[in-house]
C-alpha positions as CSV (number, residue, x, y, z in Angstrom):
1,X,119.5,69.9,88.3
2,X,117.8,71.8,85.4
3,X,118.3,75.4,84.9
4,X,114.6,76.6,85.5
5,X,114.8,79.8,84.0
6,X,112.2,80.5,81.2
7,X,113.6,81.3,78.0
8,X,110.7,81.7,75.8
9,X,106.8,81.7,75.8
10,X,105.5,80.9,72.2
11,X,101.9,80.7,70.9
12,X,100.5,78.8,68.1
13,X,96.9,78.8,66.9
14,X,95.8,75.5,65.6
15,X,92.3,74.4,63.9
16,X,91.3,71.0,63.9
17,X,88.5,68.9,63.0
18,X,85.6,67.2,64.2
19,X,84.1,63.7,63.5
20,X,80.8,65.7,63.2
21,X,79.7,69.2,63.9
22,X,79.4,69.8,68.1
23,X,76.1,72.0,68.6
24,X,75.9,74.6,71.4
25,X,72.4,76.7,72.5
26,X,73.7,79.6,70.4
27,X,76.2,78.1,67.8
28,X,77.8,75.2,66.6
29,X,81.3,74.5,64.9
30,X,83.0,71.7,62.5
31,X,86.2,72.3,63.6
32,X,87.9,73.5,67.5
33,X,90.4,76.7,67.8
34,X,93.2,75.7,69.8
35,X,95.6,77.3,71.3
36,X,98.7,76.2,72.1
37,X,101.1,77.6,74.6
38,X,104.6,76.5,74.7
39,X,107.2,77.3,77.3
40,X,111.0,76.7,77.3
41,X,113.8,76.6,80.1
42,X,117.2,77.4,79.9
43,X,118.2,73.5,81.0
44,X,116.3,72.6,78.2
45,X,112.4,71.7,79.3
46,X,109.6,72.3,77.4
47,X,106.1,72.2,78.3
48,X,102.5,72.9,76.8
49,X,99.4,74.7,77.6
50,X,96.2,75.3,75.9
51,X,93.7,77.8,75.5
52,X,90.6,77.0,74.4
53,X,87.1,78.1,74.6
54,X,83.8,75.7,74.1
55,X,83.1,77.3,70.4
56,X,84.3,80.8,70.3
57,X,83.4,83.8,72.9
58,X,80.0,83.3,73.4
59,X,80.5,81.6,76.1
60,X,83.3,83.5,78.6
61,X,84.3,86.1,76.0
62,X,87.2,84.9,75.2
63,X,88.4,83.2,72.1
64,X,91.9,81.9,70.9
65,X,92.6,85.0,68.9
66,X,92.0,87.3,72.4
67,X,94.0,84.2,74.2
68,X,96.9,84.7,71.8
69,X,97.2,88.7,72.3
70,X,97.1,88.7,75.6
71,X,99.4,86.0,76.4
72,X,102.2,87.6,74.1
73,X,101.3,90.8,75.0
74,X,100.8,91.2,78.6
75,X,101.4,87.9,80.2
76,X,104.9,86.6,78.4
77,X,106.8,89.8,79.8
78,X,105.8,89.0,83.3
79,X,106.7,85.0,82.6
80,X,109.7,85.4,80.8
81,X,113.2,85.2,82.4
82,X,111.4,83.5,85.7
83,X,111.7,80.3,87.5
84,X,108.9,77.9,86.0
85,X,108.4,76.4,89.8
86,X,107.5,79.8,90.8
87,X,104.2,79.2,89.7
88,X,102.3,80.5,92.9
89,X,104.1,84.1,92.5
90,X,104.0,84.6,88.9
91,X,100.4,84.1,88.6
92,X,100.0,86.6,91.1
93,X,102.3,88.9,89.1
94,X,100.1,87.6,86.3
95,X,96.8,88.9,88.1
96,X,98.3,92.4,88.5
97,X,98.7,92.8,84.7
98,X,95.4,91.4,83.2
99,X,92.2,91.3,85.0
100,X,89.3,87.8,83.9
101,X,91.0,86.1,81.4
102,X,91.0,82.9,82.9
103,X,91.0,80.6,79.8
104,X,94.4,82.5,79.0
105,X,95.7,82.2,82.4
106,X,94.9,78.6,82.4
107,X,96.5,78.0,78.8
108,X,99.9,79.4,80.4
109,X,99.1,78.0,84.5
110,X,99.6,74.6,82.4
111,X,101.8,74.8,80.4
112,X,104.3,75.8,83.9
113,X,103.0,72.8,85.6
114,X,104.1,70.8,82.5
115,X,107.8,72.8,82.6
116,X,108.1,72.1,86.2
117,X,107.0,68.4,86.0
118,X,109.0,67.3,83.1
119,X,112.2,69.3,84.2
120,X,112.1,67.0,87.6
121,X,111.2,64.1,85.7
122,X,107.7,63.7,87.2
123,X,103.7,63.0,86.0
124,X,102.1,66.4,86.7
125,X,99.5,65.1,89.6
126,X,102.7,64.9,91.7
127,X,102.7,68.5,91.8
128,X,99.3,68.2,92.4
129,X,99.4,66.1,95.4
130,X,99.9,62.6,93.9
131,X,97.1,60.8,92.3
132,X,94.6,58.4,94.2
133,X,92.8,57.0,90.7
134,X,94.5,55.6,87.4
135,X,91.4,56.9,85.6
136,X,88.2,58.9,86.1
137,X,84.8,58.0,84.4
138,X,83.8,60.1,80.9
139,X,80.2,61.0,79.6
140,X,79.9,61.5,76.4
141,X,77.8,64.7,74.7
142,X,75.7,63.3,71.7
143,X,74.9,65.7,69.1
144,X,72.1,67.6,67.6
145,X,71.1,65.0,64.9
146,X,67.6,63.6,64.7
147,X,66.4,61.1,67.6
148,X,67.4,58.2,65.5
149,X,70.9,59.7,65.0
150,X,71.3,60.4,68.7
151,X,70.3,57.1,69.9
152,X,72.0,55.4,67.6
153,X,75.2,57.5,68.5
154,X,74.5,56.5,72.2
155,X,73.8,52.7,71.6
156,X,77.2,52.3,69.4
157,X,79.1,54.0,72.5
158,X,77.0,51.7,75.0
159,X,77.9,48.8,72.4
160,X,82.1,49.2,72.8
161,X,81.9,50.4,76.5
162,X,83.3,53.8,76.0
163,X,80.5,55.1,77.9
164,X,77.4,54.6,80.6
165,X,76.4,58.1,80.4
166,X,75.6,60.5,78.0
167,X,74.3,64.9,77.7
168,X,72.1,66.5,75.4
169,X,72.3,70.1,74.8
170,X,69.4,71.9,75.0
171,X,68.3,75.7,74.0
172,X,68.5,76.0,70.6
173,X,65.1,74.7,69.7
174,X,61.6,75.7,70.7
175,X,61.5,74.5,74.3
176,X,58.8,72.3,74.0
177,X,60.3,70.6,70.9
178,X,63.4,70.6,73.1
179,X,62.1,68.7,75.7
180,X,60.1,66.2,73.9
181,X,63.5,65.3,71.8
182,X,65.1,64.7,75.2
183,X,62.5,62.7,76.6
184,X,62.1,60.5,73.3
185,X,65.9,59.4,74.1
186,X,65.6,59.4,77.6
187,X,62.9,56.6,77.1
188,X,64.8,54.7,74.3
189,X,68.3,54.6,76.9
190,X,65.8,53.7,79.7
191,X,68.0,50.9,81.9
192,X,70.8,51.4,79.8
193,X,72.2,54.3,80.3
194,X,71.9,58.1,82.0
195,X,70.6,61.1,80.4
196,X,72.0,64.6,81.4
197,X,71.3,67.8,79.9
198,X,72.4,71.0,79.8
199,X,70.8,73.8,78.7
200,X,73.7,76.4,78.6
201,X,71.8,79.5,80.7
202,X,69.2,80.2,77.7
203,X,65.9,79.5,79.5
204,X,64.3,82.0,81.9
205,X,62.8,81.2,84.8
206,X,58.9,80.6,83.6
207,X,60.3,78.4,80.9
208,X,62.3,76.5,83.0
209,X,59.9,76.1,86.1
210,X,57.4,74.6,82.9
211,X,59.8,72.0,81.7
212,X,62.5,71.4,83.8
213,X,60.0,69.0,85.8
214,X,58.6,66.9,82.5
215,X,62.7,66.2,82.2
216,X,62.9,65.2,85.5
217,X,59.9,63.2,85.3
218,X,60.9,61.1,82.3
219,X,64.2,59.9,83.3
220,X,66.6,63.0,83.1
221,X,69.2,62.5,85.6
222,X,70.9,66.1,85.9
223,X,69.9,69.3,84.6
224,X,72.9,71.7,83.7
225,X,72.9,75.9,84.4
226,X,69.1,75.8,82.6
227,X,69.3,79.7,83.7
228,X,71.4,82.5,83.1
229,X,74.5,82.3,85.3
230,X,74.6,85.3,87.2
231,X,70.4,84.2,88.3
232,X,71.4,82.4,91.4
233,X,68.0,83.0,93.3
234,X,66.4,82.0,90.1
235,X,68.9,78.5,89.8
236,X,68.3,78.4,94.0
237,X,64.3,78.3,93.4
238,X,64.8,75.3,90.5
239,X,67.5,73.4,93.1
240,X,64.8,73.3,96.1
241,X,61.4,72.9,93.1
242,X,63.4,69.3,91.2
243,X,64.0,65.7,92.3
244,X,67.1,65.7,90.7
245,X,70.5,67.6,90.9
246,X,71.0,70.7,88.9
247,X,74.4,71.4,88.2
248,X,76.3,75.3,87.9
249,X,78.5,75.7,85.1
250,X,78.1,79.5,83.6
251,X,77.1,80.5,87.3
252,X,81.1,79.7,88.3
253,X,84.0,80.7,87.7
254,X,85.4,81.6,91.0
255,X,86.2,80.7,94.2
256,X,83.7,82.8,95.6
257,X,81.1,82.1,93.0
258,X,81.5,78.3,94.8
259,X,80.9,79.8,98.4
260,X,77.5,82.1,96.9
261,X,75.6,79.0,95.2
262,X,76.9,77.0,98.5
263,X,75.0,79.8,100.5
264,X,72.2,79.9,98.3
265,X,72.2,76.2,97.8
266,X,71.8,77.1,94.1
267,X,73.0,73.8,93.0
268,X,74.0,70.2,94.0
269,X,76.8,69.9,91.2
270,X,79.1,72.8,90.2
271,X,80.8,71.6,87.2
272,X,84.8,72.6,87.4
273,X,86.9,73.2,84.1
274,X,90.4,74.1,84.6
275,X,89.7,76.0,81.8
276,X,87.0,78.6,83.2
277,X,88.3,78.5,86.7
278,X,92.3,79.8,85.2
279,X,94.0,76.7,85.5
280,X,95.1,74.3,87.8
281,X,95.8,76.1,91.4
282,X,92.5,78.4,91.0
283,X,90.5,75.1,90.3
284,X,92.0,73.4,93.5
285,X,90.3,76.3,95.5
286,X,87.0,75.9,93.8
287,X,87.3,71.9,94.5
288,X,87.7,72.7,98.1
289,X,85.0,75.3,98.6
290,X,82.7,73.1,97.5
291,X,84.0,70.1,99.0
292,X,83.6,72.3,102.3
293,X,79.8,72.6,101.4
294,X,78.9,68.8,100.9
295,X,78.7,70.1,97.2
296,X,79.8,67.3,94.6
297,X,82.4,68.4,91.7
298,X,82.0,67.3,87.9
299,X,85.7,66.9,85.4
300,X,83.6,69.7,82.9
301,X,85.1,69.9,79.5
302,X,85.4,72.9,77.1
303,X,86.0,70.7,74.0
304,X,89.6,70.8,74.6
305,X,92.2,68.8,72.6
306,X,94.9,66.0,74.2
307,X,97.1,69.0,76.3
308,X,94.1,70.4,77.9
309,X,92.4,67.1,78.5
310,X,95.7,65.6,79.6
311,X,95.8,68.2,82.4
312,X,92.4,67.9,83.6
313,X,92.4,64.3,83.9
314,X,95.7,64.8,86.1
315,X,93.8,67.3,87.9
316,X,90.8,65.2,88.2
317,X,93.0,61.8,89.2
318,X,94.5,64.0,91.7
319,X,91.5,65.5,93.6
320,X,88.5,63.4,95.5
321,X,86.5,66.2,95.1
322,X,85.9,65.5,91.6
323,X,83.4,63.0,92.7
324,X,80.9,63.3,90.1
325,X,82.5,61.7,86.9
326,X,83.4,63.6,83.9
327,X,82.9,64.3,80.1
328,X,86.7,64.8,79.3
329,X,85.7,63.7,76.0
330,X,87.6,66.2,73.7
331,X,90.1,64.1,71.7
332,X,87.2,61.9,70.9
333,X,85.4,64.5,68.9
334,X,88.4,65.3,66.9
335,X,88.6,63.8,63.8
336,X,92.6,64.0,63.7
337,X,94.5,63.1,66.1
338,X,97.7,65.3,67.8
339,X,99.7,62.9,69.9
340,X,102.2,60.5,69.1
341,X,100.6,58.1,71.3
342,X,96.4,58.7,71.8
343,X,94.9,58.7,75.4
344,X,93.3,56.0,76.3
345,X,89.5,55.6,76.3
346,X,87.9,52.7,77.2
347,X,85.6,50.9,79.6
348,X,83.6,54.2,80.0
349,X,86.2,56.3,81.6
350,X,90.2,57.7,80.9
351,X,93.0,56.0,81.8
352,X,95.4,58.8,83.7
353,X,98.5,59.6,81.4
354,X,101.8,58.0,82.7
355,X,105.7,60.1,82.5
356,X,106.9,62.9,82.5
357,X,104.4,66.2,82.6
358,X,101.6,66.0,81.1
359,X,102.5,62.2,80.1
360,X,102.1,63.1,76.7
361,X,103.6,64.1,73.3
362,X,102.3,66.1,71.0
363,X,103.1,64.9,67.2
364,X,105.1,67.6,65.3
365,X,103.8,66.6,61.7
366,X,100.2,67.0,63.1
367,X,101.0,70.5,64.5
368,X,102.3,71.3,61.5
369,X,99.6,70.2,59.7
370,X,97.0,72.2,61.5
371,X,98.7,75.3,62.4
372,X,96.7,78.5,61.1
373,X,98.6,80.5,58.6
């Protein structure tokens, strides 16, 4: 039996780049922040984490650089020198020192399931309850090129069965530009594929009641958190007004965030990052809230690299109530790749890592390579 007892907790801050730039409402980058969290055991184990944040703190308000303080700061003393399969009770501990944080917490809630997994020799979804899926189905998000570009983005991807689905972010452009550059791919896809959106919280509610229904009217098949997050009335009033599902990303984070839009049947989708949620265990409890509610779960990405992907998919293999696909793209955007070994994309969904942990090994030289100074 392995000695479980957690030497060291080390951070490193890695920046790699994309095939193309990845545009958000508010910003766009060339290249993802990624932080990595390792952990070692006295027997010798060694797993990974990662924080990482959909294009820097606009988003949750948290960035790698935030991550990296914290977890070496505050969260290493209370890990260090513990048990790595007392996960339950040092997150708790965890809670009592740093308040939010979640895309820290989840970097580090990882990287102990990895420890754990890899210590008793197992894939990480068997401390997750065992798997029921080899793989989970993966939208891909096309960019903010022309409509030509995007299309022809979409069709290539359609062309070598990566994907049947794709989502266009929306917000950045005059709204009725916006919606007409949906709508012109929308049309060109028609039969062929599914259009999603999301319009990462930047409309209001006049501009969204305007629009939202031309985008359901021409084909849009999900509209994603159009409204600002906390606006749960507001995303309650859109639910009950459209044909089709609107989905709560921004608008959850929590447990209890789950239960209000399940009260206020705010949405039909609430889309689950382990990321947002703090990792692993807080996500199971937002899965089961909203299983609980008839609500369906979406695999929601925050452009993270093979570790954090990795995890989710083991996460997403692992729970029914991810019953709504997912876009668990990430590696796909990068334009380097980290592992020894790639996942495996292909015939429009993920294939679920096999070994050890995460079932995955990260490739020292590429590390290396893209470590910040």
């Amino acid at each position: 039996m392995h000695d479980l007892t957690i030497d060291s907790l080390r951070t490193t801050v890695l920046d790699v780049p994309l095939v193309r730039p990845h545009k958000f409402a508010t910003t766009s980058m060339s290249a993802q922040p990624l932080l990595l969290v390792e952990i070692r055991t006295a027997g010798g184990a060694v797993g990974y984490g990662e924080g990482v944040v959909p294009g820097g703190p606009w988003w949750g308000g948290e960035s790698v650089e935030t991550m990296q303080a914290i977890i070496e700061r505050y969260i290493a003393p209370v890990v260090v020198g513990r048990r790595a399969d007392e996960i339950t009770r040092i997150m708790l501990d965890i809670e009592r020192v740093v308040a939010a944080a979640h895309f820290a917490k989840a970097a580090v809630d990882v990287a102990l399931h990895d420890t754990w997994a890899r210590a008793l020799g197992v894939p990480m979804h068997v401390l997750l309850g065992g798997a029921f899926r080899d793989s989970v189905e993966v939208t891909w998000a096309l960019g903010a090129a022309p409509v030509e570009a995007i299309v022809a983005e979409a069709e290539d991807r359609l062309e070598r069965k990566l994907h049947h689905s794709f989502k266009l972010k929306m917000g950045a452009l005059d709204p009725a530009e916006d919606t007409e550059r949906v709508l012109a791919v929308t049309r060109a896809l028609e039969g062929r594929a599914g259009v999603r959106v999301d319009i990462n919280a930047r409309w209001d509610r006049l501009t969204a009641l305007r629009y939202l229904p031309a985008l359901a009217a021409g084909g849009v098949e999900l509209i994603e958190q159009p409204t600002p997050g906390e606006q749960l009335e507001v995303l309650a009033e859109l639910n009950a007004a459209l044909p089709v599902p609107i989905m709560a990303d921004e608008s959850v984070r929590t447990p209890h965030d789950a239960l209000t839009v399940a009260r206020l049947r705010a949405a039909d989708v609430i889309a689950v990052k382990t990321t947002k949620c703090g990792g692993l265990a807080r996500s199971r409890e937002v899965v089961a809230v909203a299983r609980a509610a008839g609500l369906a779960c979406h695999g929601a990405t925050s452009i993270e690299g093979p570790i954090g992907t990795a995890a989710s998919i083991h996460f997403a293999c692992s729970q029914p109530g991810i019953d709504f696909g997912t876009e668990l793209f990430g590696p796909l955007l990068f334009a380097e790749e980290l592992l020894t070994e790639p996942l495996r994309y292909g015939d429009g969904g993920v294939a679920l890592p096999t070994g050890p942990g995460l079932g995955v090994e990260l490739d020292p030289a590429a590390v290396a390579a893209f470590t910040r100074p």
